[in-house]
mmCIF file of the N, C-alpha and C atoms, coordinates in Angstrom:
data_MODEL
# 
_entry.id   MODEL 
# 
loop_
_atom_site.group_PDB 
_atom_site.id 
_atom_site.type_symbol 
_atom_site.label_atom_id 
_atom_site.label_alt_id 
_atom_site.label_comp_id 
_atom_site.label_asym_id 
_atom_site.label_entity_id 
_atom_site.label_seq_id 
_atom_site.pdbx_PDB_ins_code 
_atom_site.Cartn_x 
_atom_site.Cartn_y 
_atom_site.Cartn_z 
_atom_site.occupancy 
_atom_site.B_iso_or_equiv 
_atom_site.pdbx_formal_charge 
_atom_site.auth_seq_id 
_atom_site.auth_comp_id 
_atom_site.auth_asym_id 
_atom_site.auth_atom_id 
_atom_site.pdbx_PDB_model_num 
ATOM 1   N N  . UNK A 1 1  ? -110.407 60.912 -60.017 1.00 0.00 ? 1  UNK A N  1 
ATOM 2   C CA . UNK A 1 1  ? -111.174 59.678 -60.124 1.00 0.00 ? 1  UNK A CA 1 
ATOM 3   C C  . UNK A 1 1  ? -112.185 59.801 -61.270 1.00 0.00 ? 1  UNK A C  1 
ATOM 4   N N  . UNK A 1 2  ? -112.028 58.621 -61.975 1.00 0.00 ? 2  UNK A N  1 
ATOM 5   C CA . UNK A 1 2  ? -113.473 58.721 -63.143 1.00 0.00 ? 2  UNK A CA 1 
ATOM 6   C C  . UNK A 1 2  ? -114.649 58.371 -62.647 1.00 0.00 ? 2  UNK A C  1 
ATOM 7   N N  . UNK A 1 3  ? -115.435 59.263 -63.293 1.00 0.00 ? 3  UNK A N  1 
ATOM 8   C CA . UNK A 1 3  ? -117.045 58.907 -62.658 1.00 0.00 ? 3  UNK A CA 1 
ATOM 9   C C  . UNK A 1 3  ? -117.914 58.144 -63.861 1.00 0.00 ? 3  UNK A C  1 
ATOM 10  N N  . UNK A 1 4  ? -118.362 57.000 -63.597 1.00 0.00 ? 4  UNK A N  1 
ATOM 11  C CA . UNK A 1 4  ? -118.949 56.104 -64.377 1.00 0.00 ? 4  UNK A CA 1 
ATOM 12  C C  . UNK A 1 4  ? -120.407 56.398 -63.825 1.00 0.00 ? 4  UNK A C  1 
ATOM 13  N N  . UNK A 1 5  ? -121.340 56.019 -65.622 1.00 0.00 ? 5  UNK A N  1 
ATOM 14  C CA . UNK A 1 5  ? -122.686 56.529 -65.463 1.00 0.00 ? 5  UNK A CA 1 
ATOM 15  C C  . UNK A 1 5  ? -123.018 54.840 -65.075 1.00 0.00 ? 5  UNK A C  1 
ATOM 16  N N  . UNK A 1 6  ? -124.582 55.537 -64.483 1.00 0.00 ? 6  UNK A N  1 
ATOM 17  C CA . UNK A 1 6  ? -125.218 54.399 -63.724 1.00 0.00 ? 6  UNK A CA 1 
ATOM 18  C C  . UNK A 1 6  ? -124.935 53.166 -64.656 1.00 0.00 ? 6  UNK A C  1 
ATOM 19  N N  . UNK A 1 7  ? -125.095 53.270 -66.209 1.00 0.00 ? 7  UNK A N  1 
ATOM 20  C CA . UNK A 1 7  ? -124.904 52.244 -67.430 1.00 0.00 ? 7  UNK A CA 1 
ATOM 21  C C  . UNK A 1 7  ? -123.540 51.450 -67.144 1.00 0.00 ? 7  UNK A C  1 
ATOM 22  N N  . UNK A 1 8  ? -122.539 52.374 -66.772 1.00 0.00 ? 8  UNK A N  1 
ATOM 23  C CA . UNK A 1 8  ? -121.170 51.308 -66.867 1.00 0.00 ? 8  UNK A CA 1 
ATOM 24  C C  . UNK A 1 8  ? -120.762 50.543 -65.050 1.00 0.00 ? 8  UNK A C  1 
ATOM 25  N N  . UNK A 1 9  ? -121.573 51.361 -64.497 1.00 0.00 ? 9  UNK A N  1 
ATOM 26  C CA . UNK A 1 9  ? -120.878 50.903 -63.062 1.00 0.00 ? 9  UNK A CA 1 
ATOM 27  C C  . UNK A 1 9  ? -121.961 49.603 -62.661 1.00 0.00 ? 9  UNK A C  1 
ATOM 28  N N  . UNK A 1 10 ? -123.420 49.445 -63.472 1.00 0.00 ? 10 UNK A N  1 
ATOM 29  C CA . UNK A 1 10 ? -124.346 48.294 -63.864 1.00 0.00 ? 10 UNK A CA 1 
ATOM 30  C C  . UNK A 1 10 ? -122.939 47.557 -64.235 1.00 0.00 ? 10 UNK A C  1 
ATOM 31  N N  . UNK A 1 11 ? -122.971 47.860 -65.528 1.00 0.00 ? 11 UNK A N  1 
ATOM 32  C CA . UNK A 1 11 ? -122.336 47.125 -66.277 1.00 0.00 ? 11 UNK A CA 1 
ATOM 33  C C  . UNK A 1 11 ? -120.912 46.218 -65.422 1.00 0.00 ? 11 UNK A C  1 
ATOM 34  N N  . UNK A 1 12 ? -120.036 46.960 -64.850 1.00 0.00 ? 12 UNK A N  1 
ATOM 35  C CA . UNK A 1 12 ? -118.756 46.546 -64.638 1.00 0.00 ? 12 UNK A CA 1 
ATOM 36  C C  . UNK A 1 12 ? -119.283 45.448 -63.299 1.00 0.00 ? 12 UNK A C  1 
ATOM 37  N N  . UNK A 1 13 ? -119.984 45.997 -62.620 1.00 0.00 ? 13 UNK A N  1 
ATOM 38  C CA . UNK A 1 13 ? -120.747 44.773 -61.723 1.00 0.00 ? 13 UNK A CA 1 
ATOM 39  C C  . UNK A 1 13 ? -121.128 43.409 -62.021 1.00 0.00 ? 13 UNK A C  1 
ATOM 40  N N  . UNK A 1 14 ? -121.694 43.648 -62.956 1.00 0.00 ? 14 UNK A N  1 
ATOM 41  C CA . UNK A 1 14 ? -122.159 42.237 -63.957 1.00 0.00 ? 14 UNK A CA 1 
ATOM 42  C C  . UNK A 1 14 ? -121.061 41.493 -64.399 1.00 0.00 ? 14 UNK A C  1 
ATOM 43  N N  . UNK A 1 15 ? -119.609 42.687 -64.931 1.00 0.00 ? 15 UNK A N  1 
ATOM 44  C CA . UNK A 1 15 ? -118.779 41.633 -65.113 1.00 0.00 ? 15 UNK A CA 1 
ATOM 45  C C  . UNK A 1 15 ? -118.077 41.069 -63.913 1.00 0.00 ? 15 UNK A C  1 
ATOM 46  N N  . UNK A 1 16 ? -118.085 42.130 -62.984 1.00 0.00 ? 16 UNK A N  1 
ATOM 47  C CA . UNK A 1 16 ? -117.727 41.283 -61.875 1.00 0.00 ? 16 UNK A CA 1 
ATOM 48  C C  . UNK A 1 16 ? -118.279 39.723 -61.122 1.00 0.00 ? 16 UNK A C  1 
ATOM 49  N N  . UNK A 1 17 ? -119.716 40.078 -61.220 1.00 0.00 ? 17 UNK A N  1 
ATOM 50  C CA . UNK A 1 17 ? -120.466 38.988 -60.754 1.00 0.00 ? 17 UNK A CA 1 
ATOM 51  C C  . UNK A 1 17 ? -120.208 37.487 -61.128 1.00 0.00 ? 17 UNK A C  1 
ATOM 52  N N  . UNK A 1 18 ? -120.248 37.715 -62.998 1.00 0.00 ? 18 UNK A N  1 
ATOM 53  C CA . UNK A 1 18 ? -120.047 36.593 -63.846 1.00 0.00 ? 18 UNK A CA 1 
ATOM 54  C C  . UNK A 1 18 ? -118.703 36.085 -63.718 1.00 0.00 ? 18 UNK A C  1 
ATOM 55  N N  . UNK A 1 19 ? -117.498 36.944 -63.263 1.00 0.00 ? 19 UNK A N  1 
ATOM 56  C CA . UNK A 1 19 ? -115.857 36.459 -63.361 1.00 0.00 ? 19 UNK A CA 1 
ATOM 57  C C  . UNK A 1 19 ? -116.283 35.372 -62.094 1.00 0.00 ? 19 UNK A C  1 
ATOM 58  N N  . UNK A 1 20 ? -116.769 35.657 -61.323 1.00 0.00 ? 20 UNK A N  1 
ATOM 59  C CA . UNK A 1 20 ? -117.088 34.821 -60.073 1.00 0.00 ? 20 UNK A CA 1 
ATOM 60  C C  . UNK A 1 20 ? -117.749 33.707 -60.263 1.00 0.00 ? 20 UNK A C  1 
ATOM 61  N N  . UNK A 1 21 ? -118.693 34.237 -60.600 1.00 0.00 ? 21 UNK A N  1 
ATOM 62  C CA . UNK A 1 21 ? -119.323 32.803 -60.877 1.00 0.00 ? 21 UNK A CA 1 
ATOM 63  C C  . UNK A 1 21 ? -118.278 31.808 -61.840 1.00 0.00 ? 21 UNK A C  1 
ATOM 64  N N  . UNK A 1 22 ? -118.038 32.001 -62.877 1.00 0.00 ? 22 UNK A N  1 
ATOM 65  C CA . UNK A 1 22 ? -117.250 31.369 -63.582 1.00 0.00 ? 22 UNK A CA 1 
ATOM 66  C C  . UNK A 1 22 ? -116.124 30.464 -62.971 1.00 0.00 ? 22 UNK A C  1 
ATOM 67  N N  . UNK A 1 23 ? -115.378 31.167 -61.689 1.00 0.00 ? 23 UNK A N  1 
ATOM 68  C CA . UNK A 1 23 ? -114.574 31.022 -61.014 1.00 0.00 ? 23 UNK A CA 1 
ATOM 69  C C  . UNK A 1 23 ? -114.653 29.917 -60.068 1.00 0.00 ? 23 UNK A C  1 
ATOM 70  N N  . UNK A 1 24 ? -115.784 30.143 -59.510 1.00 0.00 ? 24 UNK A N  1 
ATOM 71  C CA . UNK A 1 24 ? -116.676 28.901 -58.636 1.00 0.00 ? 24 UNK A CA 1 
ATOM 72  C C  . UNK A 1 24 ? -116.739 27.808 -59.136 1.00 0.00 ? 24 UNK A C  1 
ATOM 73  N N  . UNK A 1 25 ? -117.307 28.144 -60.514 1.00 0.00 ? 25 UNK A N  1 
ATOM 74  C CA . UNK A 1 25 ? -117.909 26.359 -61.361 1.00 0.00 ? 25 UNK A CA 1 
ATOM 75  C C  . UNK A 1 25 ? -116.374 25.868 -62.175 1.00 0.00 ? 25 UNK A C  1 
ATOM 76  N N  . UNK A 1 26 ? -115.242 26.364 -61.814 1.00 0.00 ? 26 UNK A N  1 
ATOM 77  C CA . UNK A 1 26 ? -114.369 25.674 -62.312 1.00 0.00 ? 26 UNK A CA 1 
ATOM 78  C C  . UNK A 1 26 ? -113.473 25.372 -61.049 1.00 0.00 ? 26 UNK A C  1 
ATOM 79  N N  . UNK A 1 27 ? -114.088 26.049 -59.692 1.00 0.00 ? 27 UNK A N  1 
ATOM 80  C CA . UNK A 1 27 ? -113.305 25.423 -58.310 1.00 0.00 ? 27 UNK A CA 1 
ATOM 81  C C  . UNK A 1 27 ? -113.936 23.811 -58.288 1.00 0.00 ? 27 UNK A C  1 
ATOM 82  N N  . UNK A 1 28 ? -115.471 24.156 -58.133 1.00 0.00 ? 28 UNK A N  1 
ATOM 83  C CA . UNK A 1 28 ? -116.082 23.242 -57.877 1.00 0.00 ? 28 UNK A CA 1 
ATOM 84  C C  . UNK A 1 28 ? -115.166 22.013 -59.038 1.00 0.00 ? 28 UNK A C  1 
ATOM 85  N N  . UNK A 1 29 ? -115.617 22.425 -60.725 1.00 0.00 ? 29 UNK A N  1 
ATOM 86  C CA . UNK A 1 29 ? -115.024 21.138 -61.314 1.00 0.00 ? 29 UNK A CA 1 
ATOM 87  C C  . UNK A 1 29 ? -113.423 20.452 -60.919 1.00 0.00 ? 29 UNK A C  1 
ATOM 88  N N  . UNK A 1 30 ? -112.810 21.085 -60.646 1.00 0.00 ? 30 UNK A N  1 
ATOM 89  C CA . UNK A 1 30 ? -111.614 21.127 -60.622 1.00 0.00 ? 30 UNK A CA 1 
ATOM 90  C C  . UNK A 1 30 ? -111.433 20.032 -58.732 1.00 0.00 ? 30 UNK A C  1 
ATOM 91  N N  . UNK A 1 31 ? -112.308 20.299 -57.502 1.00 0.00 ? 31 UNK A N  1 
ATOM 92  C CA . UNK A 1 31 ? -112.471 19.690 -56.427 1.00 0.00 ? 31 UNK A CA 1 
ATOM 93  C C  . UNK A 1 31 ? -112.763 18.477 -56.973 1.00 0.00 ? 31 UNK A C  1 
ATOM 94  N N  . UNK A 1 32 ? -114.262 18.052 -58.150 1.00 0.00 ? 32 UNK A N  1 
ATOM 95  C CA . UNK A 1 32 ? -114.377 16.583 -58.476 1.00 0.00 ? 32 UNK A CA 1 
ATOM 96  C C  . UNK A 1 32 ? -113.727 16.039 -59.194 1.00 0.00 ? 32 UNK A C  1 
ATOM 97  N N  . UNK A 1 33 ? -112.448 16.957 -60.182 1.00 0.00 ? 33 UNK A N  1 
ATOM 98  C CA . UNK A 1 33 ? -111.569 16.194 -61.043 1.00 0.00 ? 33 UNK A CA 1 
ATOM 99  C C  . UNK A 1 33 ? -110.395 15.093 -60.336 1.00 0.00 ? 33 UNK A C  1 
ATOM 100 N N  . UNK A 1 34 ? -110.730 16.422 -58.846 1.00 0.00 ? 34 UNK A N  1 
ATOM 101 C CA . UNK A 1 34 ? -109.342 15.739 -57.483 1.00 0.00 ? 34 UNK A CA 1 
ATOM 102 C C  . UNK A 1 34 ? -109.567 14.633 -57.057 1.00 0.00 ? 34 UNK A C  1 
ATOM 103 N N  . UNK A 1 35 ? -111.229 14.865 -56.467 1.00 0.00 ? 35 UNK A N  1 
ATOM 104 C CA . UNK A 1 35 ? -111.730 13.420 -55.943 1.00 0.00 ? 35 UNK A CA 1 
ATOM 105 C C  . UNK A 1 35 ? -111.783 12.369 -56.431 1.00 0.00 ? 35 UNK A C  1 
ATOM 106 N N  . UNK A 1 36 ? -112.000 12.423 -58.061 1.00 0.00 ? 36 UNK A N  1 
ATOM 107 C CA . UNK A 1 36 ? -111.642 11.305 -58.593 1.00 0.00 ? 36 UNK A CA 1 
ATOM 108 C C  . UNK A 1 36 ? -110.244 10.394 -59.205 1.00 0.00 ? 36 UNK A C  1 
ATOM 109 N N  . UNK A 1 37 ? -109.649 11.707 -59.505 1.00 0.00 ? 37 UNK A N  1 
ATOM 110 C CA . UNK A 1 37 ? -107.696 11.213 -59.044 1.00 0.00 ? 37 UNK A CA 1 
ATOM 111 C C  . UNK A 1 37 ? -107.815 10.579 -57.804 1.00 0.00 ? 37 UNK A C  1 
ATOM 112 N N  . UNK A 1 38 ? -108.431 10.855 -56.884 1.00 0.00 ? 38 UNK A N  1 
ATOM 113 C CA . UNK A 1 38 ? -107.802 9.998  -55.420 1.00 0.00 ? 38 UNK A CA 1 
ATOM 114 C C  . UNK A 1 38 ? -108.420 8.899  -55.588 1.00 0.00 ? 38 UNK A C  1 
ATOM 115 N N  . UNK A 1 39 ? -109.754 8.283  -55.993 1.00 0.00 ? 39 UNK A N  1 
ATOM 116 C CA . UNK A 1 39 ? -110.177 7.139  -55.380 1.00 0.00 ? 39 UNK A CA 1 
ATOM 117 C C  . UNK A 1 39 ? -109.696 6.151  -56.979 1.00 0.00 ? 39 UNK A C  1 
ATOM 118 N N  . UNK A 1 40 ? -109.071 6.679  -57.995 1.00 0.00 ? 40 UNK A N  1 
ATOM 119 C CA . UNK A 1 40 ? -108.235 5.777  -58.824 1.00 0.00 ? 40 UNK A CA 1 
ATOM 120 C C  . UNK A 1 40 ? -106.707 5.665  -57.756 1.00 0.00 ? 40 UNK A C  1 
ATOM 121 N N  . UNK A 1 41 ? -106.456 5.980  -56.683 1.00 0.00 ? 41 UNK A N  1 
ATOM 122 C CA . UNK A 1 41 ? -105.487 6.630  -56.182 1.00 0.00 ? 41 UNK A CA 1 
ATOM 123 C C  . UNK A 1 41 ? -103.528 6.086  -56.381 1.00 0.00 ? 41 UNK A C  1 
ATOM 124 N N  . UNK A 1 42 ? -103.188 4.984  -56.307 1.00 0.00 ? 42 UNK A N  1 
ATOM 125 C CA . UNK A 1 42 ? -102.004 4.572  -56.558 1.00 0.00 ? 42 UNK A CA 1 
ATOM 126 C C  . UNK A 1 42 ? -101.479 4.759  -58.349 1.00 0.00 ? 42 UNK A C  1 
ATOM 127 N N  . UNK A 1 43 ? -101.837 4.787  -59.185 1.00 0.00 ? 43 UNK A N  1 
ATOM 128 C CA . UNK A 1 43 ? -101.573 4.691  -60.613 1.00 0.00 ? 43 UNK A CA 1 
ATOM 129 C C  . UNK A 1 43 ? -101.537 5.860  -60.618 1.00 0.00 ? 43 UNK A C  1 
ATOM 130 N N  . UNK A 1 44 ? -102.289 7.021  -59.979 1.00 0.00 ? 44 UNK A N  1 
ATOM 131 C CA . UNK A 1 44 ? -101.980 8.367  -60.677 1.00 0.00 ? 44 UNK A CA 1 
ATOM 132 C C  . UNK A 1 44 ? -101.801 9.245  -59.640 1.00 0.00 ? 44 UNK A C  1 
ATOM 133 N N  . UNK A 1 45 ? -100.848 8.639  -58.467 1.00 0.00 ? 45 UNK A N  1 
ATOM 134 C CA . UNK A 1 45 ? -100.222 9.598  -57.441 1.00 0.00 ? 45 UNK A CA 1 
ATOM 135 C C  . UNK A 1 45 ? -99.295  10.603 -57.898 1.00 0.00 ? 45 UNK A C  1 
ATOM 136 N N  . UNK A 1 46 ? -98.771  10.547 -58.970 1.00 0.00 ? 46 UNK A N  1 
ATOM 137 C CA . UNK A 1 46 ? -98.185  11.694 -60.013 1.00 0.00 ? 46 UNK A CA 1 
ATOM 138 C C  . UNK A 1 46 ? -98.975  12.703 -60.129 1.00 0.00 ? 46 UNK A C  1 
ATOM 139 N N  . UNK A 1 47 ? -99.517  12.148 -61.058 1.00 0.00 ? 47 UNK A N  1 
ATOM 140 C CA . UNK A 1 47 ? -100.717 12.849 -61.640 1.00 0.00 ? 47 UNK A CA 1 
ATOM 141 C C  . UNK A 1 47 ? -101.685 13.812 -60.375 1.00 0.00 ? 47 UNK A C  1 
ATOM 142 N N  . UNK A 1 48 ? -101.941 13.296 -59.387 1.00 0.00 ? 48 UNK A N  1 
ATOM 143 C CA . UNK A 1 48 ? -103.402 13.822 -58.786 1.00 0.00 ? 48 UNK A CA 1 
ATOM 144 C C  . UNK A 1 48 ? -101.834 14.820 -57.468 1.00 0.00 ? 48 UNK A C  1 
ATOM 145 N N  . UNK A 1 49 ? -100.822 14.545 -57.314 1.00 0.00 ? 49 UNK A N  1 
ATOM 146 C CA . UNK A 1 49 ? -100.138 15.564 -56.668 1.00 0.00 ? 49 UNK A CA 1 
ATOM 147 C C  . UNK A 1 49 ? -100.044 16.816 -57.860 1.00 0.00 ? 49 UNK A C  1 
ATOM 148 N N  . UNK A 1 50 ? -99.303  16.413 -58.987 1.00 0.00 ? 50 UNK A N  1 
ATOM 149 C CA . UNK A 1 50 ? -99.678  17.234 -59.603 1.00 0.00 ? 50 UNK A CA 1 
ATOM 150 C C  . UNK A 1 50 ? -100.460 18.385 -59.937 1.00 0.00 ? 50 UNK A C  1 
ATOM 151 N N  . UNK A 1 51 ? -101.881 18.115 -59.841 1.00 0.00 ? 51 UNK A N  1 
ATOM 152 C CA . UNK A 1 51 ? -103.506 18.643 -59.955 1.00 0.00 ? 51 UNK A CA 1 
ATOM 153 C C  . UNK A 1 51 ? -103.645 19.182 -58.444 1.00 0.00 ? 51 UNK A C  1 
ATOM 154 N N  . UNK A 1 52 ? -102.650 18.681 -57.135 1.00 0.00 ? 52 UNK A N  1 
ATOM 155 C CA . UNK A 1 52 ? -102.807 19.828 -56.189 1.00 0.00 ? 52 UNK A CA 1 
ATOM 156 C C  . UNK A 1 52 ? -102.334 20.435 -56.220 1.00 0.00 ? 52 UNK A C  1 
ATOM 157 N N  . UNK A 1 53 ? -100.780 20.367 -56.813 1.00 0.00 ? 53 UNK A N  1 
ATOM 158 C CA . UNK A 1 53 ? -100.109 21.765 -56.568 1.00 0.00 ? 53 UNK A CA 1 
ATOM 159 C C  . UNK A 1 53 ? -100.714 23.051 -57.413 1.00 0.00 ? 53 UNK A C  1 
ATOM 160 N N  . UNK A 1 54 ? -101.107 22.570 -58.870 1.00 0.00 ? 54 UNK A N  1 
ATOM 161 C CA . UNK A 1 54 ? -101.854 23.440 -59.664 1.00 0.00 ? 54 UNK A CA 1 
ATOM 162 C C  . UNK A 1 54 ? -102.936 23.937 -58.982 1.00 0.00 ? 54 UNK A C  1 
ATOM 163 N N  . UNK A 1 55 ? -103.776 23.630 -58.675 1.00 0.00 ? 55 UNK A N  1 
ATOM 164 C CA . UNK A 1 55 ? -104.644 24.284 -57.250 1.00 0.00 ? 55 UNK A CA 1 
ATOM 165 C C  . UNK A 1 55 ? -104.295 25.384 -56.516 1.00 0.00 ? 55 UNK A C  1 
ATOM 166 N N  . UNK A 1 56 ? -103.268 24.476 -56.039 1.00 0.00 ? 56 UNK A N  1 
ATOM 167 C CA . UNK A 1 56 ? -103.097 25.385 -54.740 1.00 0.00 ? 56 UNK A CA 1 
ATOM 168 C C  . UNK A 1 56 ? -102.172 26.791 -55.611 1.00 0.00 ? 56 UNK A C  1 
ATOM 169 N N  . UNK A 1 57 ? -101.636 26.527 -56.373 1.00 0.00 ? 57 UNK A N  1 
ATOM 170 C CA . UNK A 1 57 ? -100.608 27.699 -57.221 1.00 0.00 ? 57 UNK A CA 1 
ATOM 171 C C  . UNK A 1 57 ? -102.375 28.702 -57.575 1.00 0.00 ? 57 UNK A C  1 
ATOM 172 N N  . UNK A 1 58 ? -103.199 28.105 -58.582 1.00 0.00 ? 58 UNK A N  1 
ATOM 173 C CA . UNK A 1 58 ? -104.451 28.808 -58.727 1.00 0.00 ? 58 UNK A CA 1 
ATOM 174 C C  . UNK A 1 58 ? -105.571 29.703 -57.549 1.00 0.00 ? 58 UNK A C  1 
ATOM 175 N N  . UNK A 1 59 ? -105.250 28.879 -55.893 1.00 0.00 ? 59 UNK A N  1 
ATOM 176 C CA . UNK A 1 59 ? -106.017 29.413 -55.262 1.00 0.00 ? 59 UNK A CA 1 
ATOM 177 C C  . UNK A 1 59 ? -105.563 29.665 -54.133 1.00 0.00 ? 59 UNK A C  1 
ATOM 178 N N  . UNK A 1 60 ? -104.225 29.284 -54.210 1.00 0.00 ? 60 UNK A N  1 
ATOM 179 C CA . UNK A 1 60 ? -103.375 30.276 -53.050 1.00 0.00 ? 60 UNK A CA 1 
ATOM 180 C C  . UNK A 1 60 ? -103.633 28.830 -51.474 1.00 0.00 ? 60 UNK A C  1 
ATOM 181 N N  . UNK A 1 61 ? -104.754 28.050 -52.125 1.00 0.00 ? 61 UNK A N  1 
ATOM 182 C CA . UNK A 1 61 ? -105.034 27.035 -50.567 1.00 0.00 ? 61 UNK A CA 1 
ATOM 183 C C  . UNK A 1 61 ? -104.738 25.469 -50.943 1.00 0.00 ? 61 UNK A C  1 
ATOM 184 N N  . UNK A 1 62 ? -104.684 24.309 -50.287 1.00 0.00 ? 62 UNK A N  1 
ATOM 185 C CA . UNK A 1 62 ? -104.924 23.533 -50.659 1.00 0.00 ? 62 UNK A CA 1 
ATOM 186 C C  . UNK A 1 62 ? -106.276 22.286 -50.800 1.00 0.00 ? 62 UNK A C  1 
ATOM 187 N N  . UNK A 1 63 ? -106.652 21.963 -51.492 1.00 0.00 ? 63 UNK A N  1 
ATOM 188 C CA . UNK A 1 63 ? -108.085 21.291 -52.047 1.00 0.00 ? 63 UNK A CA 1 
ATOM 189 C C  . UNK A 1 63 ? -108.210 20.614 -50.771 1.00 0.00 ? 63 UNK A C  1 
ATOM 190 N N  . UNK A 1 64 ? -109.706 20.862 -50.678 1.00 0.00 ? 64 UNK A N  1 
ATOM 191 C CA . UNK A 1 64 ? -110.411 20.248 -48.906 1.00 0.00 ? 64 UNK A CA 1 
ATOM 192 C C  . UNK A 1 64 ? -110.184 18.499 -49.651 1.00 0.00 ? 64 UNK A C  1 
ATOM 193 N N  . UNK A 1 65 ? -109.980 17.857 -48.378 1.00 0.00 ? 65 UNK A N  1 
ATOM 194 C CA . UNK A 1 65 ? -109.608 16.597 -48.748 1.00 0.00 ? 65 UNK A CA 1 
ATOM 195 C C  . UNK A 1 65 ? -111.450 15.913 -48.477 1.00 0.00 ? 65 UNK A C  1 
ATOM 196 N N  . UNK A 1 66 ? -111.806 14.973 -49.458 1.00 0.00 ? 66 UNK A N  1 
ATOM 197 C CA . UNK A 1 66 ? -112.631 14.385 -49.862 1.00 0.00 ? 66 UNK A CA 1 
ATOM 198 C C  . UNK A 1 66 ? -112.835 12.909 -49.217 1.00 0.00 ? 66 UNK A C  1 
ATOM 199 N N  . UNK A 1 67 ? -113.778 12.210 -48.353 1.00 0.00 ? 67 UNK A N  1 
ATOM 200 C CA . UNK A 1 67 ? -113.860 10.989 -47.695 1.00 0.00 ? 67 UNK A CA 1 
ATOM 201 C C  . UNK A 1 67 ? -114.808 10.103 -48.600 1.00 0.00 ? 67 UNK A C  1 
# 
């Protein structure tokens, strides 16, 4: 096993932290891109099935449905 100094195992944390975050603020955008495919909803029932399956292929679940 490699032993990383306090500098890189900081370090690799941080990138961990930030992949996440990053990850979040494009779930989140990606939930209001959905919600708003649905409430245009008949014209772009293509389209907004589409944008779930890509989802769900990206996050393994499918997008919480929006009222």
């Amino acid at each position: 096993m490699v032993k990383l100094t306090e500098k890189q195992l900081y370090q690799t944390w941080l990138d961990i932290y930030y992949a996440e975050e990053i990850s979040r603020d494009y779930l989140h955008d990606f939930e209001i891109e959905i919600k708003l495919l649905r409430k245009q909803n008949k014209k772009n029932k293509k389209m907004l099935k589409q944008a779930e399956e890509h989802y769900e292929k990206v996050y393994g679940y499918k997008p919480k449905k929006h009222k």
